[in-house]
C-alpha positions, 0 to 999 in steps of 0.5 A: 500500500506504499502507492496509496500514500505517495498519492496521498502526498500528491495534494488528493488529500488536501482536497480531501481533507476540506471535505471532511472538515467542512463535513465536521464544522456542519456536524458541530453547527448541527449538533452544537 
């Protein structure tokens, strides 16, 4: 699984990790 984390480094992760933290401040507004 080394080619899965190389193209993570690549910058998929980034845009992944907007998704998931816009995901986790809506889950925060909802709940909070």
């Amino acid at each position: 699984m080394r080619h899965l984390k190389a193209g993570n480094r690549l910058g998929v992760t980034t845009a992944h990790r907007r998704a998931m933290m816009r995901n986790m401040v809506t889950s925060i507004l909802e709940y909070g």
